[in-house]
C-alpha angles and dihedrals in degrees: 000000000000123000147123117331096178149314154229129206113190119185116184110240104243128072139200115220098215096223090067086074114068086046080074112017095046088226133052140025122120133185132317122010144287131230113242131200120231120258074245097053131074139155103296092037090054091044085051092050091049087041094060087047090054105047092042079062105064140025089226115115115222108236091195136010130220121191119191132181147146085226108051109180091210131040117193098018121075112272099197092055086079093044092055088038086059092037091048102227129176129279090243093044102107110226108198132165138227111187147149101061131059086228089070106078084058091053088049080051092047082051097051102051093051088050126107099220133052100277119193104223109202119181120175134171146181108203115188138145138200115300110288098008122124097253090056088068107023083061136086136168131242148121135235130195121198118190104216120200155107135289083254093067093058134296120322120229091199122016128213111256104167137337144194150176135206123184134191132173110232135140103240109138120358137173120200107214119274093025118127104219134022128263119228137197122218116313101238092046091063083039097053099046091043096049087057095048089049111059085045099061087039093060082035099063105038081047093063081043107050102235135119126232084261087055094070112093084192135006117205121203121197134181150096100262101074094188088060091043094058090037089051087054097044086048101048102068099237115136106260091226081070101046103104118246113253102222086236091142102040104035114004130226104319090195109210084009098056102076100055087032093062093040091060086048092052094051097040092053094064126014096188113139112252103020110149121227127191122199116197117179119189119202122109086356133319142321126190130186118181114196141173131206121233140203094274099060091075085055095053117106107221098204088199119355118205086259097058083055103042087052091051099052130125139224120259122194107237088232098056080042089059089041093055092051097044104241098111107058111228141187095278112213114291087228123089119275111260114259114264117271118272101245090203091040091056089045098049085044084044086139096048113039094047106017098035090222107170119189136246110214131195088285096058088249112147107218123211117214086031113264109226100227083055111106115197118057116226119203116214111168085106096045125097122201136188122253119245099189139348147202139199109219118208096171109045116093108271118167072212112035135246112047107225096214120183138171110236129209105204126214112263094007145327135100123217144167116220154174112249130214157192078045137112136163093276084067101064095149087057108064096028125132115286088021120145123235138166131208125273138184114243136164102244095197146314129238132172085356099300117124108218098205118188138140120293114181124238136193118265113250102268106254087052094051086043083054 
């Protein structure tokens, strides 16, 4: 029996309240808000954070790792090398992409659950439009993990019941390469064919399980075309009052991201044994996952569930959100740009670098950087830590200026200093002296095309920092 071993939400800290849009575009907008990635945070930085959340939350090992997304940072070079390398995952784990469609983190799912072996599934996306067009604000950015194996790995906390894929060739929604924002046809062509292929999969499916449509406790519904998706809900039979929210007001369409996304929320939300879940994602055709809950899954400590970070989220202005993705020009530092990375000094500080591993040497000092004569490595990338002392840089290069610097104490030992984010000047209570942060993994900059990735420091979420 395969299913579900654990899971990671990850939901970037600052908002955009979606009226703030049309104020500015002249078009758009729309009620409630959208979560919005860093300046600091892409793809593969969001699929790290949900990672971590996945595997604290299990003793099972991935044996190979699968990384999807619409946004991929790198062509031509593997994306999910840099996800195991944070994650620290063994020599002998496999790392592979499947990237470019948002039908693609379905197909690394579909992967996964015919494997042998426990398999790490991270999907993360960043959806966006032009400036005042419906995409920019139906979107949101975020990242799910979902850990995929067998009762022998450990104990599932849903188990796989039945499965099925449709699949159609239709132009609905395209992007040449290069091109900032998607192209659409005409909506009720996309919902017409999607409402077919969806109710397919979705008799498909119970049928390989066994189960009737009042059999499903929630449906989920993922997808990009929101008109299908609601179509597909209001088809299957299923009472409305047990199709999942899909966060649309509170998060936006996360793309590649959304299926799994949707899925921890749903299992999150109630941990009662034998509850059945459907997961019906719609892109390219159909795919249908029936699953069912299990004893286990009240048992299972969730370290921060999708609700707890929709609710701690922060307020972004649209224009620093157009800034950050590039679509609004702005005055660039007036500092040179930093030298590219060194491509053999990040692989002989591997540990470091990705995995940020200090050492413990014979006096019980933990070194950060690691010192080589130490001889025990100490992992720290779970570890928070309290500022000594802090600055707010005006002069050094920051694609978002100013640079938040501190010096961090970290539990148990280790002294750093390090970049902070998810912070600005508006967030005073948050880096002050004696404040508690975490590590995170952030992109620091890019030049000549290449992504320098390290660990910035966060504040915790408040109730934890308060604890």
């Amino acid at each position: 029996m395969r299913g579900i071993l654990s899971w990671g939400g990850y939901l970037p800290y600052r908002r955009l309240d979606r009226r703030s849009i049309r104020a500015v575009a002249g078009a758009g907008g729309g009620r409630g808000v959208r979560a919005v990635a860093s300046y600091d945070e892409d793809a593969v930085t969001m699929g790290v954070a949900a990672g971590r959340l996945a595997l604290n939350g299990t003793p099972a090992e991935p044996r190979a790792l699968w990384f999807a997304t619409t946004e991929p940072p790198y062509l031509d070079r593997t994306n999910a090398t840099t996800v195991h390398a944070a994650l620290r995952l063994g020599r002998d784990v496999p790392a592979y992409d499947a990237v470019g469609s948002v039908r693609s983190a379905a197909g690394a799912l579909g992967a996964a659950l015919d494997a042998a072996v426990p398999v790490l599934v991270v999907a993360g996306d960043l959806r966006g439009g032009l400036p005042g067009g419906p995409d920019e604000a139906a979107g949101g950015d975020g990242a799910a993990a979902l850990l995929v194996g067998s009762d022998a790995d450990g104990p599932l906390l849903a188990e796989l019941l039945g499965r099925s894929s449709v699949t159609e060739e239709f132009v609905d929604r395209w992007r040449v390469p290069g091109e900032a924002a998607s192209r659409l046809w005409e909506e009720r062509f996309g919902e017409t064919r999607y409402t077919a292929l969806g109710t397919e999969a979705l008799k498909l499916a119970l049928g390989e399980a066994g189960l009737e449509v009042s059999d499903v406790d929630t449906l989920i519904v993922a997808g990009l075309h929101g008109r299908a998706a609601k179509a597909v809900a209001a088809r299957s039979g299923v009472p409305a009052e047990r199709v999942a929210d899909r966060l649309d007001d509170t998060v936006g369409n996360v793309g590649a991201a959304q299926p799994a996304l949707l899925l921890a929320a749903a299992l999150e939300s109630d941990p009662a044994e034998g509850r059945v879940i459907v997961l019906l994602s719609l892109a390219d055709g159909a795919d249908v996952l029936v699953l069912r809950t299990t004893t286990a899954l009240a048992a299972h400590k969730v370290e921060r569930s999708v609700q707890a970070q929709i609710a701690s989220g922060a307020p972004v202005s649209y224009g620093t959100y157009l800034a950050w993705r590039g679509l609004l020009p702005v005055e660039p530092p007036r500092r040179p740009e930093p030298a590219r990375p060194s491509s053999s000094a990040a692989s002989r500080n591997r540990d470091w670098k990705f995995g940020f591993v200090g050492s413990r040497g014979e006096d019980g000092m933990v070194r950060m950087p690691p010192s080589p004569l130490d001889g025990a490595a100490v992992p720290m990338a779970a570890t928070a830590g309290t500022i000594v002392t802090f600055t707010v840089d005006r002069l050094a290069y920051s694609p978002s200026p100013p640079v938040v610097f501190a010096v961090v104490d970290f539990d148990g030992g280790g002294r750093l200093p390090i970049e902070l984010t998810d912070v600005n000047e508006a967030d005073e209570d948050a880096f002050e002296i004696g404040a508690r942060v975490e590590p995170t993994f952030r992109r620091l900059f890019t030049s000549d095309g290449i992504h320098n990735y390290f660990w910035k420091a966060r504040p915790l979420p408040k109730p934890e920092r308060e604890g």
